[in-house]
C-alpha positions as CSV (number, residue, x, y, z in Angstrom):
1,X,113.0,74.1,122.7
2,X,114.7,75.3,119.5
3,X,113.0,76.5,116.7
4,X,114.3,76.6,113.4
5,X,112.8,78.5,110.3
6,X,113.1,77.1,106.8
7,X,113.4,80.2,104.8
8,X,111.9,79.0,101.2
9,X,113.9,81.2,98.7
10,X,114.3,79.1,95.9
11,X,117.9,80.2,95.1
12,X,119.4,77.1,96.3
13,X,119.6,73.9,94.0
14,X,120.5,71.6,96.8
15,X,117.7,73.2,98.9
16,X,115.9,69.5,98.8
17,X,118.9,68.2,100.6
18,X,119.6,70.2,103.0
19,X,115.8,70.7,103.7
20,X,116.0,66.5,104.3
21,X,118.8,67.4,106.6
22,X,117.0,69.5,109.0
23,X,114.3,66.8,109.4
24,X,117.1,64.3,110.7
25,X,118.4,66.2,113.4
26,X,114.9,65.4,115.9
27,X,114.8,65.9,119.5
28,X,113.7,69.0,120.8
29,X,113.3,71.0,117.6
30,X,110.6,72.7,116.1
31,X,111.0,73.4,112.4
32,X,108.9,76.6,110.8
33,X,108.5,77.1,107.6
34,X,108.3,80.4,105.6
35,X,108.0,80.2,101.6
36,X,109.2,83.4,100.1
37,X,109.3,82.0,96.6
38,X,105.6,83.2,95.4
39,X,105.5,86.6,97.8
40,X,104.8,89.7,95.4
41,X,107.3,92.8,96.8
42,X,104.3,94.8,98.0
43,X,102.6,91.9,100.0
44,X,103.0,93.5,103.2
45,X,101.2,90.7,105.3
46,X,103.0,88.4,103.6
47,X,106.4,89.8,104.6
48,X,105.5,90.6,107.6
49,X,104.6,87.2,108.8
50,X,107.7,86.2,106.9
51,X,109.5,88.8,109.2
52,X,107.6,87.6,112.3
53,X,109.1,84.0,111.7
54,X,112.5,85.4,111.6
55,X,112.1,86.9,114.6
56,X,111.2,84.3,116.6
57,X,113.5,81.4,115.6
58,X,116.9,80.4,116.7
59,X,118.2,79.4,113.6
60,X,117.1,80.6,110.3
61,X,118.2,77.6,107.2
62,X,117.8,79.7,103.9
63,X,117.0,77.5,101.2
C-alpha cells in the first residue's frame, strides 16, 4: 500500500486543486494529512509528529 502525506503549508494558491487531485487517484492509497499552517516554531510535538508523517510516507504532496 502507498501512503501519501498532504503536507498543509498554505504557500500554495492552487493547493485546493491539487489536494482534489490526490483524492482521484484511489486504489491502494492511503492519504495522511499533516497541517503545518497553525504550528508555532517551538511546538516540538507538533513538529515532530509532522516529522514522523514524513517519515513514513511514500510520497510527500506539499500544499
Amino acid at each position: 500500500m502507498t501512503t501519501i502525506l498532504e503536507l498543509k503549508t498554505g504557500l500554495f494558491p492552487d493547493a485546493e486543486r491539487v489536494a482534489e487531485a490526490v483524492e482521484t487517484l484511489g486504489g491502494t492509497l492511503t492519504v495522511a494529512r499533516a497541517d503545518t499552517t497553525g504550528l508555532a516554531p517551538d511546538d516540538t510535538d507538533g513538529w515532530a509528529a509532522v516529522a514522523r508523517a514524513i517519515l513514513s510516507a511514500d510520497l510527500i504532496v506539499t500544499l
